[in-house]
KEKERO-344687 format. One record per residue (C-alpha): x, y, z. Coordinates in steps of 0.05 Angstrom, whole numbers. Example, Ala and Ser with C-alpha at 12.3 -4.5 7.8 and 13.67 -1.06 7.14 Angstrom:
# residues 2
+--------+--------+--------+
!     px !     py !     pz !
+--------+--------+--------+
!    246 !    -90 !    156 !
!    273 !    -21 !    143 !
+--------+--------+--------+
END
This chain:
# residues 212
+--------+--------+--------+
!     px !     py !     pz !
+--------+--------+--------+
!   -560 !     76 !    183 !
!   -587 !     45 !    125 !
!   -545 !     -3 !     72 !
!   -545 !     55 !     24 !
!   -518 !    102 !     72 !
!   -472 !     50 !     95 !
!   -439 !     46 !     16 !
!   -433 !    119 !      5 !
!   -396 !    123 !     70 !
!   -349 !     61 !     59 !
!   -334 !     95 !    -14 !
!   -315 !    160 !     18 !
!   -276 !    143 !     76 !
!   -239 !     88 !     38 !
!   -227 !    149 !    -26 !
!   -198 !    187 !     34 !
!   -148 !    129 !     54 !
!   -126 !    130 !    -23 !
!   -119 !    198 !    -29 !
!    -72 !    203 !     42 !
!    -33 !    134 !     11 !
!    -19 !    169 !    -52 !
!      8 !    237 !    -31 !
!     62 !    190 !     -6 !
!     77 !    152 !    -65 !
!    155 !    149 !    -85 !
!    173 !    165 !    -11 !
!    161 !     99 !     33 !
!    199 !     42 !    -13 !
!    217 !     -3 !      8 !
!    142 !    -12 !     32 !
!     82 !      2 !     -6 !
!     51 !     72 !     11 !
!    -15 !     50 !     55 !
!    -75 !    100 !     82 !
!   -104 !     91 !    132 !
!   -175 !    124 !    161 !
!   -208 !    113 !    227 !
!   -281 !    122 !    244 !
!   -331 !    119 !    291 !
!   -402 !    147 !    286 !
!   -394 !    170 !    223 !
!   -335 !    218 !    236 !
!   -261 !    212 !    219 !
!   -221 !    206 !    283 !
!   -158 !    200 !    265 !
!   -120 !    180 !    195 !
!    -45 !    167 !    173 !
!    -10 !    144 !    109 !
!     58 !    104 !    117 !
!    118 !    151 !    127 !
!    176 !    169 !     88 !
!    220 !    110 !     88 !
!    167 !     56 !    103 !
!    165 !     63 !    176 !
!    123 !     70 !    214 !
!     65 !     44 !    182 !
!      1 !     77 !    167 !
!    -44 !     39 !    219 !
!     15 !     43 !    285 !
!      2 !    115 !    271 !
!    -73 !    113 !    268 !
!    -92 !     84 !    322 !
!    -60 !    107 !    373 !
!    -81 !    176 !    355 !
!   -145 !    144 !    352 !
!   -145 !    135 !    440 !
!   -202 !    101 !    462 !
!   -242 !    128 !    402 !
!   -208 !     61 !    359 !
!   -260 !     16 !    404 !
!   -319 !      2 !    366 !
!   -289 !     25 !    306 !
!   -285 !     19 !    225 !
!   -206 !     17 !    197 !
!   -208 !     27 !    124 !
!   -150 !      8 !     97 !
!   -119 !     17 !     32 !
!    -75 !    -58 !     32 !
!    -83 !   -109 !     84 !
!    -57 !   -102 !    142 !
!      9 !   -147 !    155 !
!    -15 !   -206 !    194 !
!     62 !   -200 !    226 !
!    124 !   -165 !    221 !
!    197 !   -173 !    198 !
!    222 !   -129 !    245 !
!    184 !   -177 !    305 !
!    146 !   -115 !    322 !
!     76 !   -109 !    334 !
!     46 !   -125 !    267 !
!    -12 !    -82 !    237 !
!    -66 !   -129 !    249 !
!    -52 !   -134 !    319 !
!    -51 !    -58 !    335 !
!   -123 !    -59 !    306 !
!   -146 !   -122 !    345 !
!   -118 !   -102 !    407 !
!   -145 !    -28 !    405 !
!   -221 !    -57 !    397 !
!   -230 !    -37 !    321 !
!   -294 !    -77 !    303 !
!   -294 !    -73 !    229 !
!   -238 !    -73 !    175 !
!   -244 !    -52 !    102 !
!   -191 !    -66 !     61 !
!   -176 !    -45 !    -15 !
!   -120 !    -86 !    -32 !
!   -103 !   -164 !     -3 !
!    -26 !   -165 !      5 !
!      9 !   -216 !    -26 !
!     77 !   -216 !      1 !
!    100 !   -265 !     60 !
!     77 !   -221 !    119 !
!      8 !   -208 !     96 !
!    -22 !   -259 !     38 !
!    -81 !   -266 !     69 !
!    -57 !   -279 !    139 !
!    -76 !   -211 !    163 !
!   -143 !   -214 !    138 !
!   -146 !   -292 !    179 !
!   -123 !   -265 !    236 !
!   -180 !   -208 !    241 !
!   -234 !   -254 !    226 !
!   -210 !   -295 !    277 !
!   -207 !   -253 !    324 !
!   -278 !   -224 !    322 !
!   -268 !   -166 !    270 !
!   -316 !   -152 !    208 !
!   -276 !   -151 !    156 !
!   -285 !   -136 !     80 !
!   -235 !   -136 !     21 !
!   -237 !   -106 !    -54 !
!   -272 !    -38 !    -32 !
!   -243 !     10 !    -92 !
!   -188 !    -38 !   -109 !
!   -180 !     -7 !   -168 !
!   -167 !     65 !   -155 !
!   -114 !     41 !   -110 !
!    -81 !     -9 !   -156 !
!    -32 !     45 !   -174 !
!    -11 !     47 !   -104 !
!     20 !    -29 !   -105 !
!     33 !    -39 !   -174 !
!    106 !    -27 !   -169 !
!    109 !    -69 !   -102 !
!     62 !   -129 !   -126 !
!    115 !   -129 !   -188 !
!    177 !   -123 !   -151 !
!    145 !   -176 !   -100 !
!    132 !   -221 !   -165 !
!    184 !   -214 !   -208 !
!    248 !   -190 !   -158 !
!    251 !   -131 !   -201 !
!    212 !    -57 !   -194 !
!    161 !    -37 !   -247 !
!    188 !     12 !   -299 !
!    138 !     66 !   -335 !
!    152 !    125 !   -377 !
!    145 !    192 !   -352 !
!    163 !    263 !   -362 !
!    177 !    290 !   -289 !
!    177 !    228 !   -240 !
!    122 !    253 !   -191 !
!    107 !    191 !   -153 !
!    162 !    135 !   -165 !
!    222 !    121 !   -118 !
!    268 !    143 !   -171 !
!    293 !    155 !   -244 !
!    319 !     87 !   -275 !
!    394 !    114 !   -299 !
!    428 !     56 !   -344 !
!    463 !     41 !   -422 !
!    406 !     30 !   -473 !
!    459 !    -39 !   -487 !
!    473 !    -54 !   -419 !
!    447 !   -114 !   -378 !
!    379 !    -86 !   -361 !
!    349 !   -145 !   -329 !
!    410 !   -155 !   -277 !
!    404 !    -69 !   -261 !
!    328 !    -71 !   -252 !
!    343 !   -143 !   -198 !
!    400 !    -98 !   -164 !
!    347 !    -36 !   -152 !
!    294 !    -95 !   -132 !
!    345 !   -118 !    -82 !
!    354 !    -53 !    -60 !
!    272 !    -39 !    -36 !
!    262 !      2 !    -98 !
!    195 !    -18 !   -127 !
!    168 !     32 !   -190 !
!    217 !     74 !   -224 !
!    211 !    119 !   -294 !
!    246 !    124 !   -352 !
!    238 !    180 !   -402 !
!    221 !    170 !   -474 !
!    284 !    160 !   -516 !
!    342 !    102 !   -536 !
!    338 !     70 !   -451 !
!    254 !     71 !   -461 !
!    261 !     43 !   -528 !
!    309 !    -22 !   -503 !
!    273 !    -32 !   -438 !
!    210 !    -43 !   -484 !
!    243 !    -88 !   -531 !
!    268 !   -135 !   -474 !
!    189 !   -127 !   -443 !
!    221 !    -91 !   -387 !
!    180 !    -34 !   -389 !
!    108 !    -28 !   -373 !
!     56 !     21 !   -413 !
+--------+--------+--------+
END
């Protein structure tokens, strides 16, 4: 296969992983929605997208539909894979390792404490190919309510007129404390909830709560 070929393949399979992670959006907080795509000779042999409610994660689905197809493999994923778990449980970068996946592409780095790098370390390590930024921006708007919530404690806010896509519809007082009622829902796993236009919109903006 030649590098050109190479490219236009990495671009598709990797647009594929998007697509998957955003038909989930608004359903796995309090984790990011991730897509995953497996392949091996050119041919998808198995793909996943986190599930509803964060669990379980795009690549513990993945691979083991994958079999004994995963060895020799490309993974794209859509974020990094978590170099270990919360839970304890096997953590994303070790399903891939262990199943014999040779190369990683990854859209997104994770920065929170079980990823930030540390997945992407252990794969190199390891033996794996591994490559970061493929189409990070089409899938920005997967993790931009997660990379804010991870940042700032609180979930990003945006205007919209029917929701499609965010965990949920941000109900509060135009005067009351919206700072402390954003932290609660960021304690709570929320991570990109919508407003729509009117007095709430208006105050959130004011206070540079809200994001255009």
């Amino acid at each position: 296969m030649t590098d050109a070929q190479q490219a236009s393949d990495d671009i598709r399979f990797m647009g594929r992983a998007i697509t998957l992670a955003k038909a989930r959006m608004g359903q796995t907080w309090p984790n990011p929605a991730v897509g995953c795509v497996i392949v091996r000779d050119g041919e998808i042999v198995s793909e996943a997208a986190t599930a509803p409610g964060g669990r379980p994660h795009a690549e513990e689905q993945a691979v083991p539909a994958a079999g004994d197809r995963a060895r020799g493999a490309t993974a794209y994923v859509t974020m990094e894979p978590c170099g270990a778990r919360s839970s304890g449980r096997t953590s994303c970068s070790n399903y891939l390792m262990d199943a014999g996946i040779a190369r990683v592409v990854v859209a997104a780095v994770d920065p929170s404490p079980f990823a930030s790098g540390r997945g992407v370390e252990r794969l190199k390590k390891s033996g794996l190919q591994v490559e970061t930024g493929l189409l990070a921006q089409d899938a920005a708007v997967l993790y931009e309510g997660y990379l804010h919530r991870v940042e700032t404690g609180r979930p990003m806010v945006r205007i919209s007129d029917t929701g499609e896509g965010f965990d949920a519809r941000f109900a509060a007082s135009p005067k009351a404390d919206l700072t402390t009622e954003l932290k609660r829902l960021g304690e709570a796993g929320y991570t990109r909830v919508w407003v729509s236009p009117g007095e709430l919109a208006d105050a959130l903006a004011d206070q540079g709560l809200l994001t255009r």
